[in-house]
Phi, psi and omega in degrees: 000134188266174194299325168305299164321309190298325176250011156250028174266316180288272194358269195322300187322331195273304196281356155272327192295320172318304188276018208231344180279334188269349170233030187291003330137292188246038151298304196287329148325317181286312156001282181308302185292336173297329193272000211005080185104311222271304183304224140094290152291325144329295164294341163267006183258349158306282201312317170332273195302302205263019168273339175262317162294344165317134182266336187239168189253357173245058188272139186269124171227156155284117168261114187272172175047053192269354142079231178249003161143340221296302195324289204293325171295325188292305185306297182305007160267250176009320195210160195285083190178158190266128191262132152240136202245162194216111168211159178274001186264093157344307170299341170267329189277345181298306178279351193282317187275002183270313168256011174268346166297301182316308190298327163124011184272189179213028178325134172274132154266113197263095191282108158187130192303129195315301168311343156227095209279133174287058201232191171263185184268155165084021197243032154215131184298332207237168171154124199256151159216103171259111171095025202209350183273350206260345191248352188284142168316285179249109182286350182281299197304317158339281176325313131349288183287356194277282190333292178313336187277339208261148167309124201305146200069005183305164176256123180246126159278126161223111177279111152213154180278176207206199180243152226264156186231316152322104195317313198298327194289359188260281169330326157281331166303298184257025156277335176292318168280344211259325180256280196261032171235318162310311189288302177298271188005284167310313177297324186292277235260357164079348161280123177257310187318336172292354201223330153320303188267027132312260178332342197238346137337296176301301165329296168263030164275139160311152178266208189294340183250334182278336171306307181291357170278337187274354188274299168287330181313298182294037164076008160277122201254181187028028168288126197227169177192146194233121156272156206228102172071038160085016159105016175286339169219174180199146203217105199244127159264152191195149188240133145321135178266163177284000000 
């Protein structure tokens, strides 16, 4: 990668933590109301599947891109096992460890980038990223780093939203994304640039079948993806091979 690629990779990187730092206060309202709700099921039915998939019982999971937390606290209520949550905006992990208190846990919150994960190679049975792979500089060099952290048979989570598999349903998905979610978002959250760059975030993620081709090219086995609400999200699984 040349020196140029490299710092307008740190650019984006800079200019998504500023803006996910500028609404973090009212992300998880807005989460909920946007979704109605919907983000809610979604992440328990994540804890669901990789909770059937742990091969051992005292298992280590990353939850990356963990924002202010729900993911990483849903697991650790959910499954037997030590939750670690990892993300780069600070004001989210500050409130992500803020409800990990209240509740009386001691979930670590890790402030670090998804591209270099501050971890050894080989250190989780388990690892989620929800809503967060779509913001990485290179979704690949990501991916990567998730397949290195995790133990051979390890478990990969990836929650991202996707494209609607209902005709009817596609035309309303981007008028919701692209029009009125940007306009309430922005109003609720004091950012509009924050609810702009949704909608165009989404747009240029793969969808549910090039994703999962990209999962095996980096070496990821049994991947599978499950739709979600007609395919408005997908929830793609994956194994380290032995």
């Amino acid at each position: 990668m040349s020196d140029e690629e490299s710092a307008k990779k740190r650019e984006q990187a800079q200019r998504i933590r500023e803006m996910f730092a500028a609404i973090a206060t009212r992300y998880d309202l807005l989460n909920h109301v946007l979704s109605g709700n919907v983000d809610r099921r979604w992440r328990s039915l994540l804890v669901k599947r990789v909770a059937t998939r742990l091969a051992v019982s005292d298992a280590r999971i990353l939850d990356v891109a963990c924002g202010t937390g729900d993911l990483s606290l849903a697991l650790d209520a959910g499954i037997e096992a030590e939750v670690v949550g990892l993300d780069f905006c600070r004001p989210m992990l500050e409130i992500a460890a803020a409800k990990s208190k209240d509740r009386g846990l001691t979930i670590p919150f890790v402030e670090g980038d998804a591209l270099n994960l501050p971890f050894g190679d080989q250190s989780f049975d388990g690892v989620s990223i929800a809503f967060g792979l779509r913001n990485l500089a290179s979704l690949e060099e990501g991916l990567r780093e998730l397949l290195r952290i995790l133990r051979p048979g390890g478990t990969v989570a990836v929650l991202e939203f996707s494209r609607p598999q209902a005709p009817i349903l596609r035309p309303l998905f981007r008028l919701y994304f692209t029009k009125i979610l940007p306009l309430f978002g922005g109003w609720i959250s004091g950012s509009k640039s924050a609810y702009q760059y949704l909608p165009y975030s989404v747009a240029r993620f793969p969808d549910q079948s090039s994703l999962t081709e990209m999962m095996k090219r980096i070496g990821f086995t049994e991947v599978t993806f499950q739709n979600l609400t007609g395919g408005i999200a997908a929830l793609h699984l994956g194994r380290r091979p032995n």
